[in-house]
PyMOL CGO cylinders between C-alpha atoms (Angstrom):
from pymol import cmd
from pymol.cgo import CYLINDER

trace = [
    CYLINDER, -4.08, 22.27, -5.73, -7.19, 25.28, -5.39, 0.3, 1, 1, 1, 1, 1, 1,
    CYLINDER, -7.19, 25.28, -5.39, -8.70, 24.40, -2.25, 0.3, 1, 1, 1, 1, 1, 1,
    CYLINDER, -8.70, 24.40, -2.25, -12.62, 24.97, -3.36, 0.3, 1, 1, 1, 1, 1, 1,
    CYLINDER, -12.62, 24.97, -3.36, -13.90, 24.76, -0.32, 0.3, 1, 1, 1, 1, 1, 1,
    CYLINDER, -13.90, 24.76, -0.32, -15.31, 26.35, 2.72, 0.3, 1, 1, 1, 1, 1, 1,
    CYLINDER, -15.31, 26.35, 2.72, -13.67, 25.93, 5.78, 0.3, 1, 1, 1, 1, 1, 1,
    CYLINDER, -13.67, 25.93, 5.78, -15.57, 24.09, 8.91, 0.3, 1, 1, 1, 1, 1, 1,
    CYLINDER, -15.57, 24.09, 8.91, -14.29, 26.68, 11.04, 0.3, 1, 1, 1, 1, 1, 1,
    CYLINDER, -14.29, 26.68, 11.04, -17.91, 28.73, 10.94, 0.3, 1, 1, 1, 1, 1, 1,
    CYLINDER, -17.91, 28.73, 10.94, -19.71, 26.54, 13.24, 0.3, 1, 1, 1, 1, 1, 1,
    CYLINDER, -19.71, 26.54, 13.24, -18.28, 24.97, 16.23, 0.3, 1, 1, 1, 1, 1, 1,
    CYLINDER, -18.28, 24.97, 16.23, -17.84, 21.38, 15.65, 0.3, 1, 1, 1, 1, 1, 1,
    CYLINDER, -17.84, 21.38, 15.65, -20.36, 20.78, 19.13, 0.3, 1, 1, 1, 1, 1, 1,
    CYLINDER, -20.36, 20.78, 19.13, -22.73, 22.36, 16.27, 0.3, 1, 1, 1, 1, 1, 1,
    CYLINDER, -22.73, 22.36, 16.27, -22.24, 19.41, 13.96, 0.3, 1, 1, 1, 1, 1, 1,
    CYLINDER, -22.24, 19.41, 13.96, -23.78, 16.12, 13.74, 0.3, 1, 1, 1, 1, 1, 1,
    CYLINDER, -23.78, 16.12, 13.74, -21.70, 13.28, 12.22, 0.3, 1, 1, 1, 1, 1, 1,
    CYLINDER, -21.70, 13.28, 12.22, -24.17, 13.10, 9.53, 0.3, 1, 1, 1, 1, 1, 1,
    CYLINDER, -24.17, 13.10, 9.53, -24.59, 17.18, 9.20, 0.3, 1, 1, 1, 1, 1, 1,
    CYLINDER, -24.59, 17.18, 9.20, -20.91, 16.96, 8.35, 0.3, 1, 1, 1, 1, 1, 1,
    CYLINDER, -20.91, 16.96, 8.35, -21.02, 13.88, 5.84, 0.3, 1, 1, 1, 1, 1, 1,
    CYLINDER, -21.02, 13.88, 5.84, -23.47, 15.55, 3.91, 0.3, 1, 1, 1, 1, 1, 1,
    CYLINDER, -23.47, 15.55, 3.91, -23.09, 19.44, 4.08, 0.3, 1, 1, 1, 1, 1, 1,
    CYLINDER, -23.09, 19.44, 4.08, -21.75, 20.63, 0.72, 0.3, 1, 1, 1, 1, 1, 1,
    CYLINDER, -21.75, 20.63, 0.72, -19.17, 22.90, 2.25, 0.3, 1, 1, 1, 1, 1, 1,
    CYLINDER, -19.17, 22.90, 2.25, -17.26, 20.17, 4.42, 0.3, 1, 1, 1, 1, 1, 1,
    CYLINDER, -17.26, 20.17, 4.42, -14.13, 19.53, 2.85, 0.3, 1, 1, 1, 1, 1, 1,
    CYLINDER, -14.13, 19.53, 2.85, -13.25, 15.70, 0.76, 0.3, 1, 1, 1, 1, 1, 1,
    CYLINDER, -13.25, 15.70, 0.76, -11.37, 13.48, 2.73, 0.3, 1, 1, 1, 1, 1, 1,
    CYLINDER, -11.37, 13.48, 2.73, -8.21, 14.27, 0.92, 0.3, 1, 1, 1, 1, 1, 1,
    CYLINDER, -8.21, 14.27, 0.92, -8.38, 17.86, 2.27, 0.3, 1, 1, 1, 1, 1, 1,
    CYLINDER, -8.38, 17.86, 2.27, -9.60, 17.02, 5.62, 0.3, 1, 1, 1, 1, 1, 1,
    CYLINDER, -9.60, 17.02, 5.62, -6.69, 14.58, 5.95, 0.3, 1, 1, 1, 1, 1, 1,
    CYLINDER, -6.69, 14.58, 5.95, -3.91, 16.95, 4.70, 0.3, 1, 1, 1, 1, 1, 1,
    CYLINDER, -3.91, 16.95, 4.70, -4.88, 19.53, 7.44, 0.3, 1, 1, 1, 1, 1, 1,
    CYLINDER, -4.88, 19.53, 7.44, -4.49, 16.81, 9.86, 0.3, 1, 1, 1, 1, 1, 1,
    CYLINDER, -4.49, 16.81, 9.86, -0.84, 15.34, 8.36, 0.3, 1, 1, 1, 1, 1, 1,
    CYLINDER, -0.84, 15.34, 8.36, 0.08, 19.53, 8.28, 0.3, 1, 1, 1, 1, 1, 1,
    CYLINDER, 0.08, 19.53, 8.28, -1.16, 19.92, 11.89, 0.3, 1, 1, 1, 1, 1, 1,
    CYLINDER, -1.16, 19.92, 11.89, 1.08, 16.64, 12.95, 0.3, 1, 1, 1, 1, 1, 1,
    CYLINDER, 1.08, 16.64, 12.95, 4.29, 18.17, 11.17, 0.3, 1, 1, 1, 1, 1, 1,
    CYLINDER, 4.29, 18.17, 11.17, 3.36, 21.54, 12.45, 0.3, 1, 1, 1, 1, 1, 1,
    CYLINDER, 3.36, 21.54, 12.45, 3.71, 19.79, 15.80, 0.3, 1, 1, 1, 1, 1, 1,
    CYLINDER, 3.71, 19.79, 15.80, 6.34, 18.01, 15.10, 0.3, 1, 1, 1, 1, 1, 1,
    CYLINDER, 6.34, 18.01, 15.10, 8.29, 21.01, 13.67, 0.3, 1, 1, 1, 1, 1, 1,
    CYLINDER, 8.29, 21.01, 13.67, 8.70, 19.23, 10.35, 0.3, 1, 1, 1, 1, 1, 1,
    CYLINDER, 8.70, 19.23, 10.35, 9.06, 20.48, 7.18, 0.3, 1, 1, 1, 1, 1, 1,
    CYLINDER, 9.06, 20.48, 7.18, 7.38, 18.83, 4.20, 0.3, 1, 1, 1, 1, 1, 1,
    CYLINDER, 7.38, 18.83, 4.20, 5.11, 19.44, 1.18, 0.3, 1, 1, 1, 1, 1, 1,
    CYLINDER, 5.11, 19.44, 1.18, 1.18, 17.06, 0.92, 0.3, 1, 1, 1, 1, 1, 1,
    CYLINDER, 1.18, 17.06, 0.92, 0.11, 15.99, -2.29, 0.3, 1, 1, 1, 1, 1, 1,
    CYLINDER, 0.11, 15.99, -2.29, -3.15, 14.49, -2.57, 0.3, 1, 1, 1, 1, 1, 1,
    CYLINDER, -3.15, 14.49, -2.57, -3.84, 12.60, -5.91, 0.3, 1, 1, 1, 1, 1, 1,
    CYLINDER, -3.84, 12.60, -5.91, -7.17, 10.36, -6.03, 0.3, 1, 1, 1, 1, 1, 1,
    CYLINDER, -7.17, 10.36, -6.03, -7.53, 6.76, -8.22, 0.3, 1, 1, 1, 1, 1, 1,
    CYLINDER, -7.53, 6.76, -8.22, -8.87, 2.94, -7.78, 0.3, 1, 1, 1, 1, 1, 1,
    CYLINDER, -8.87, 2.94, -7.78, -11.68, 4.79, -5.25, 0.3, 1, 1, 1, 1, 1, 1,
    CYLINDER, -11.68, 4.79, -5.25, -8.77, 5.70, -2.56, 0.3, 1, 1, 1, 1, 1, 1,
    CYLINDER, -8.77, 5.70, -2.56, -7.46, 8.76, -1.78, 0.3, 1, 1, 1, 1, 1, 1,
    CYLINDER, -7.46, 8.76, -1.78, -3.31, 8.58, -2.09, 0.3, 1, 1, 1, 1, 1, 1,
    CYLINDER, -3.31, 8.58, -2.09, -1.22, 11.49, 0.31, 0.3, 1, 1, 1, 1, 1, 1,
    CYLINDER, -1.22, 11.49, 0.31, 2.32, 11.98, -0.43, 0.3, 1, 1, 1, 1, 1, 1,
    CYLINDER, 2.32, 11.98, -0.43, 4.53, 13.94, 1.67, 0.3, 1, 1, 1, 1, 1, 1,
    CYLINDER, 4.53, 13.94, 1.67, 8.01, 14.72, 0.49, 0.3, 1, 1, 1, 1, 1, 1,
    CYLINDER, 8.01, 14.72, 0.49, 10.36, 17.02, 1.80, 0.3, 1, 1, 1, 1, 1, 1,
    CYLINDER, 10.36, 17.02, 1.80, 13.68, 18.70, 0.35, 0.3, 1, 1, 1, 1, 1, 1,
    CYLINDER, 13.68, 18.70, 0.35, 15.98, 18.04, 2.93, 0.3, 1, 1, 1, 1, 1, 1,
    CYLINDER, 15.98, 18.04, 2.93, 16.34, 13.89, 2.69, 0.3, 1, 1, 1, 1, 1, 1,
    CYLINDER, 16.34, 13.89, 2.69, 16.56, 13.66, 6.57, 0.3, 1, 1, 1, 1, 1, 1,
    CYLINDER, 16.56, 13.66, 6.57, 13.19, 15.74, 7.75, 0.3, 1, 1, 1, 1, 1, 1,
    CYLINDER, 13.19, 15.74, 7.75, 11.31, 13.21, 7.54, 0.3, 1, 1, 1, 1, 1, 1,
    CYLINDER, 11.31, 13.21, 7.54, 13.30, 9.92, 7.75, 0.3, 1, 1, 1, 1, 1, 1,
    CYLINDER, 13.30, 9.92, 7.75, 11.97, 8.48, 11.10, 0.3, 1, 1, 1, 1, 1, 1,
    CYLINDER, 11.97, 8.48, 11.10, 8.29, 9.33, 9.96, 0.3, 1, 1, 1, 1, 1, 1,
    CYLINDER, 8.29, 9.33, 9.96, 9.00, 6.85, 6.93, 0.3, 1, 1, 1, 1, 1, 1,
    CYLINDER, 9.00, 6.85, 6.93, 9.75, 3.45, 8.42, 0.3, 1, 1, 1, 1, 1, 1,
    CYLINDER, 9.75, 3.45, 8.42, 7.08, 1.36, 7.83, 0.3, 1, 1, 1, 1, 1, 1,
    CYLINDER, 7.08, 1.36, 7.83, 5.39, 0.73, 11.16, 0.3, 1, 1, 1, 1, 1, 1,
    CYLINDER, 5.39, 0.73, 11.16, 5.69, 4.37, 11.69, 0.3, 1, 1, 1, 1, 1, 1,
    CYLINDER, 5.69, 4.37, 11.69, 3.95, 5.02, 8.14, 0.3, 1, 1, 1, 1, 1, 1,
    CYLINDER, 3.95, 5.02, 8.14, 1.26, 2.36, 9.23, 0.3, 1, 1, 1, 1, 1, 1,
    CYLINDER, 1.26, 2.36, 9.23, 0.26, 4.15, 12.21, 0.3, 1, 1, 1, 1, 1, 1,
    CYLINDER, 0.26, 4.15, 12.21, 0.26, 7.44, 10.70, 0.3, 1, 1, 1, 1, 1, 1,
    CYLINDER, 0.26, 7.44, 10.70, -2.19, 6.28, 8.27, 0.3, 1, 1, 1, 1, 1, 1,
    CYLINDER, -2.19, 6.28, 8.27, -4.42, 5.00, 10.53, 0.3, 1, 1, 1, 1, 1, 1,
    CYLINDER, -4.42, 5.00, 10.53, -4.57, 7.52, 12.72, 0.3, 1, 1, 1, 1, 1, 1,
    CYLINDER, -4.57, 7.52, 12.72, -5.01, 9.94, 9.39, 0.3, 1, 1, 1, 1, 1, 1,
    CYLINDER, -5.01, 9.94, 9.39, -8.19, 7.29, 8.45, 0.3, 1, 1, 1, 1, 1, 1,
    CYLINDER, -8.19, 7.29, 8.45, -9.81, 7.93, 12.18, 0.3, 1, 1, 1, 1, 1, 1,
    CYLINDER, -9.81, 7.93, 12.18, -9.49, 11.88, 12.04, 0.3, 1, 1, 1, 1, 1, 1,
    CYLINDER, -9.49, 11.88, 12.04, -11.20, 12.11, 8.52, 0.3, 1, 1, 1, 1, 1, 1,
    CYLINDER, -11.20, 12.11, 8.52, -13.94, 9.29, 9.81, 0.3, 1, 1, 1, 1, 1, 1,
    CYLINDER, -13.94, 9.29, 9.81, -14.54, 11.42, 12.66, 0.3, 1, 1, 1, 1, 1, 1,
    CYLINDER, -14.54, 11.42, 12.66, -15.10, 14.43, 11.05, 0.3, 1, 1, 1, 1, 1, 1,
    CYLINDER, -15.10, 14.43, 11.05, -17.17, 12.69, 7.97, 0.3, 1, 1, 1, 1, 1, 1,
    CYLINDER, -17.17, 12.69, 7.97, -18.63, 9.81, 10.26, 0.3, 1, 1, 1, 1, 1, 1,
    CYLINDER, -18.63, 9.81, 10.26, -17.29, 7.83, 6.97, 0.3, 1, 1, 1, 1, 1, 1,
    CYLINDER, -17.29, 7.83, 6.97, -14.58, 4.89, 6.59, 0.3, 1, 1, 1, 1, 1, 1,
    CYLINDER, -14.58, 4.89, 6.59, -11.36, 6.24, 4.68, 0.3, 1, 1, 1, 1, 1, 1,
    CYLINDER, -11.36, 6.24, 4.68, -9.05, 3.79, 2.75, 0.3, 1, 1, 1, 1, 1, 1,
    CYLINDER, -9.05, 3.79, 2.75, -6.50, 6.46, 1.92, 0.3, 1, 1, 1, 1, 1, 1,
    CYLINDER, -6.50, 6.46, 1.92, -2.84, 5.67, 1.25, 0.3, 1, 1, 1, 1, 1, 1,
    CYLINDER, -2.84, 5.67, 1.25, -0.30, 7.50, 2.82, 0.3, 1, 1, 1, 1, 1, 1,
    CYLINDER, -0.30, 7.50, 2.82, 3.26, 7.44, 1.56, 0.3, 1, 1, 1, 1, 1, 1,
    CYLINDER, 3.26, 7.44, 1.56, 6.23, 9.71, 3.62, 0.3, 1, 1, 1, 1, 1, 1,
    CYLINDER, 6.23, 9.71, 3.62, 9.51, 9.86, 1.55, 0.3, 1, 1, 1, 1, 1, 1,
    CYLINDER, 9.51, 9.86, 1.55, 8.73, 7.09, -0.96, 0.3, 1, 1, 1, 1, 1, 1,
    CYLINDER, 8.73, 7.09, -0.96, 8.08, 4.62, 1.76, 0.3, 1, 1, 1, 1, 1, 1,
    CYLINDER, 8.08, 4.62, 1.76, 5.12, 3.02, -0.18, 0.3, 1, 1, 1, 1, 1, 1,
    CYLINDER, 5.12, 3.02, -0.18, 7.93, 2.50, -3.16, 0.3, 1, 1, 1, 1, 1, 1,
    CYLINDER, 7.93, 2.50, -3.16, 10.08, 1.02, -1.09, 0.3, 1, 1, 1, 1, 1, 1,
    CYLINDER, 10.08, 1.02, -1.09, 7.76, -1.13, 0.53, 0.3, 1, 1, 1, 1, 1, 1,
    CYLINDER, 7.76, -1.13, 0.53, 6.30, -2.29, -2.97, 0.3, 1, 1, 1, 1, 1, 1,
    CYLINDER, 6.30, -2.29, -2.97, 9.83, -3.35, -4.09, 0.3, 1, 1, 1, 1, 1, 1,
    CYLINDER, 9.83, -3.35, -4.09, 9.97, -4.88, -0.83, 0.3, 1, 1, 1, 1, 1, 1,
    CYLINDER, 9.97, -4.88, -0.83, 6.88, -7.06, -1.78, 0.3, 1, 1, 1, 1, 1, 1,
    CYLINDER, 6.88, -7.06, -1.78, 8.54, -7.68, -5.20, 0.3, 1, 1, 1, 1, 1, 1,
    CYLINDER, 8.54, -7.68, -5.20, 11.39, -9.13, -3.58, 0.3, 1, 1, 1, 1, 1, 1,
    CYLINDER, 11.39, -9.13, -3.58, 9.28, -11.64, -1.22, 0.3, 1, 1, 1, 1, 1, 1,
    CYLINDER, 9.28, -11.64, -1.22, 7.08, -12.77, -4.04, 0.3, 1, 1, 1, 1, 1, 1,
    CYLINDER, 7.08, -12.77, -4.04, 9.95, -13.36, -6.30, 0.3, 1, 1, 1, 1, 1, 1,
    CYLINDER, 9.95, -13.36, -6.30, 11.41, -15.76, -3.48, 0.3, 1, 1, 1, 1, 1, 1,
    CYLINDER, 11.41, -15.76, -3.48, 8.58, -17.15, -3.03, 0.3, 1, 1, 1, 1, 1, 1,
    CYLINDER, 8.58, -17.15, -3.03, 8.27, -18.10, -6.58, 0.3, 1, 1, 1, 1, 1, 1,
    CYLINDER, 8.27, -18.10, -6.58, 11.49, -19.59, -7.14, 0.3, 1, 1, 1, 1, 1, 1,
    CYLINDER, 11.49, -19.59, -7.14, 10.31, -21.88, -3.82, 0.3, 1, 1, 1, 1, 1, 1,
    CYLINDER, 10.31, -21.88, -3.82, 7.75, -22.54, -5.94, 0.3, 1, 1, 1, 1, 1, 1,
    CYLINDER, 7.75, -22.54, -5.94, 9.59, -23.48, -9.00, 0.3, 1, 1, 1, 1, 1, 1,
    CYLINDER, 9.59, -23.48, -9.00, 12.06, -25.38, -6.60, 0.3, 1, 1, 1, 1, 1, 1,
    CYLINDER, 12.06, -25.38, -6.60, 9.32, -27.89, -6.09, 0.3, 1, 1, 1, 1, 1, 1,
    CYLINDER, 9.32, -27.89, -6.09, 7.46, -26.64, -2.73, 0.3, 1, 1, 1, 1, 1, 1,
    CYLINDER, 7.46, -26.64, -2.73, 3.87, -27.37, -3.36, 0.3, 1, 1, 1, 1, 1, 1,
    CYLINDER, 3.87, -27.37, -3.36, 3.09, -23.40, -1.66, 0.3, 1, 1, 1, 1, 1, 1,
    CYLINDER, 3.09, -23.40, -1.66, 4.69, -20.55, -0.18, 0.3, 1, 1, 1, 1, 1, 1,
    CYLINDER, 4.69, -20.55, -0.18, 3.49, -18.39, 2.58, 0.3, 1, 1, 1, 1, 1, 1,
    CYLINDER, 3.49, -18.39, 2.58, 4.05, -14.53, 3.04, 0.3, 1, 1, 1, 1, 1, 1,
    CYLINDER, 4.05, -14.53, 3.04, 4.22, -12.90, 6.35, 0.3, 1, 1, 1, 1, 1, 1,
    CYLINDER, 4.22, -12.90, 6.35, 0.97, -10.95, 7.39, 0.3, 1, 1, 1, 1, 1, 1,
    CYLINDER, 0.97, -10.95, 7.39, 0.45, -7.58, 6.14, 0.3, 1, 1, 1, 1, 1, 1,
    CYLINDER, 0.45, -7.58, 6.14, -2.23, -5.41, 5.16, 0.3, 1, 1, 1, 1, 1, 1,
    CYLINDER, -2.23, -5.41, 5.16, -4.67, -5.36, 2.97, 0.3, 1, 1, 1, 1, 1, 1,
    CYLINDER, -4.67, -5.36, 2.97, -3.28, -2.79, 0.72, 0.3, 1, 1, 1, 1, 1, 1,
    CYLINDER, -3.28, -2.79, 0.72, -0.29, -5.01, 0.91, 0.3, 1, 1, 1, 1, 1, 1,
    CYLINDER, -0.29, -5.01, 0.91, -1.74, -8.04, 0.00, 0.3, 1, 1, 1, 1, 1, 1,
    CYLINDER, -1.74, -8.04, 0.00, -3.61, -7.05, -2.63, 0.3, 1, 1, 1, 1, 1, 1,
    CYLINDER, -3.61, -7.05, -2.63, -0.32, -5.44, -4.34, 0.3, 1, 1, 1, 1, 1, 1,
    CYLINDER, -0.32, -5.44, -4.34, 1.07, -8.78, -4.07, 0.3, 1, 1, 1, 1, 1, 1,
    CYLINDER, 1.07, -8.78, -4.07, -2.23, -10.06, -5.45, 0.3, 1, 1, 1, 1, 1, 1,
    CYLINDER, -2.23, -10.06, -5.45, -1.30, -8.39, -8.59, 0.3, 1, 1, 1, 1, 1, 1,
    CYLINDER, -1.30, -8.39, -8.59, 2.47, -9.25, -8.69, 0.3, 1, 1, 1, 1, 1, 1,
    CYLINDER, 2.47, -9.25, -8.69, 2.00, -12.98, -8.52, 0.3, 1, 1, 1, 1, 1, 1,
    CYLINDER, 2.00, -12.98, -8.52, -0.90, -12.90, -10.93, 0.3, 1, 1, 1, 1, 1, 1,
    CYLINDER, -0.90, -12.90, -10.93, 1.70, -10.98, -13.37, 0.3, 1, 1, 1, 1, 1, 1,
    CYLINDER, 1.70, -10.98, -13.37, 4.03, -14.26, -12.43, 0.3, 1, 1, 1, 1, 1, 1,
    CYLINDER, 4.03, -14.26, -12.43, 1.28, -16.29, -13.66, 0.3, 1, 1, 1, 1, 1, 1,
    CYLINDER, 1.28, -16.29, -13.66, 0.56, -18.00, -10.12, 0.3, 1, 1, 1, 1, 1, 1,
    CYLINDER, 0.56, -18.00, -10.12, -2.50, -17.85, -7.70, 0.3, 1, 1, 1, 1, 1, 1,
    CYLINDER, -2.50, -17.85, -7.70, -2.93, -16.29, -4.44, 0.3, 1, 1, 1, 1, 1, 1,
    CYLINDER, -2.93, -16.29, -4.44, -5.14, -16.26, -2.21, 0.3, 1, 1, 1, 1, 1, 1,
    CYLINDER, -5.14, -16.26, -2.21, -5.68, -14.60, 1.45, 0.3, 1, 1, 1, 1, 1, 1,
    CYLINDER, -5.68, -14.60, 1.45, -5.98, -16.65, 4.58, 0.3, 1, 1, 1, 1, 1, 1,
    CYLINDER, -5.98, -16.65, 4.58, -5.91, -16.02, 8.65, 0.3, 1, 1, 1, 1, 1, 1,
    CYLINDER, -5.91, -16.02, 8.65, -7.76, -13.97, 10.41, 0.3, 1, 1, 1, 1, 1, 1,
    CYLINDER, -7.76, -13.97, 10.41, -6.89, -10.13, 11.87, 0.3, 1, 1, 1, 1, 1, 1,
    CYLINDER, -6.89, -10.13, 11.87, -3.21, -9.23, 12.26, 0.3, 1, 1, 1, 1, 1, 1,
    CYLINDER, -3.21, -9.23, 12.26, -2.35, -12.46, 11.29, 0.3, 1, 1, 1, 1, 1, 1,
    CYLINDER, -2.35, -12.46, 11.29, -3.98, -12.33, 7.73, 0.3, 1, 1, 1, 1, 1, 1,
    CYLINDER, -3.98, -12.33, 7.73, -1.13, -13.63, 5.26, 0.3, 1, 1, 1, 1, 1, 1,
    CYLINDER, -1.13, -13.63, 5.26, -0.87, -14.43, 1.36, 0.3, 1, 1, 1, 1, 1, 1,
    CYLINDER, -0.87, -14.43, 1.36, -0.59, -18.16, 0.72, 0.3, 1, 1, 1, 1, 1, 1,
    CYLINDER, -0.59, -18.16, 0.72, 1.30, -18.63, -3.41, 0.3, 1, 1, 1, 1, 1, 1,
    CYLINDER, 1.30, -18.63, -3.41, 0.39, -21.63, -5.38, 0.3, 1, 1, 1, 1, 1, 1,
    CYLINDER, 0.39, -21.63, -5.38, 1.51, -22.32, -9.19, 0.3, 1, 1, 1, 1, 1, 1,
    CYLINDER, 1.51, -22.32, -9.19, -1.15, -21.25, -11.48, 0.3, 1, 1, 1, 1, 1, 1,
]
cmd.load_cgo(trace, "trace")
């Protein structure tokens, strides 16, 4: 990827305003803003591994990937992916003063986790078929749920979100 763009570096960020930097033409997009931070955190780290930012559905998606299997298998576990990504969403917002919904997958961990999903909505399901009037997911987030939005609406059932904060689930019915 050409980065475009001018860095920030030119004024001190004490210069800036929240909304000087959401609107000045050279400040990076979030996907670059959020790749310096991920590369900063590996830097630290002393980790090894190559960002790809690719952009769809209004979201930006960051991959990172590394050649040796191992680098970054501890980054990838799910909670550890979670709270990566979040803390990737509040470095952009505070240097755009804007709300991020990236995606960030380490090592195919967002794969994983969608044939993770796959495998709870398929048991679910067959509850389903087995005569249980409903079948309730544990909580997860909203990325989450909506992926299994879209896997039991390819099953031909309903779903629907209910709860409230971390304990926001997906609730199955028959269609």
């Amino acid at each position: 990827m050409t980065d475009t763009s001018t860095p920030l570096d030119t004024a001190s960020d004490a210069d800036l305003t929240n909304d000087a930097i959401a609107t000045d033409a050279t400040t990076p997009d979030e996907g670059d803003l959020a790749a310096d931070y991920l590369e900063e955190l590996l830097d630290l780290a002393d980790l090894d591994g190559d960002i790809e930012i690719t952009t769809g559905s209004g979201r930006v998606y960051l991959s990172i990937e590394a050649e040796e299997e191992d680098a970054l298998r501890t980054l990838s576990k799910p909670d550890t992916v979670a709270a990566l990504q979040e803390l990737t969403r509040l470095a952009v917002h505070a240097r755009t003063g804007e709300f991020s919904r990236l995606i960030l997958d380490i090592a195919g961990s967002r794969d994983a986790r969608a044939d993770e999903l796959q495998r709870l909505v398929d048991r679910a399901v067959e509850r389903i078929e087995a005569g249980a009037s409903s079948a309730a997911l544990p909580p997860m987030s909203s990325y989450e749920r909506k992926l299994v939005h879209d896997l039991v609406g390819e099953r031909g059932f309903t779903s629907e979100s209910e709860g409230e904060g971390a304990e926001r689930h997906t609730v199955i019915r028959r269609g």
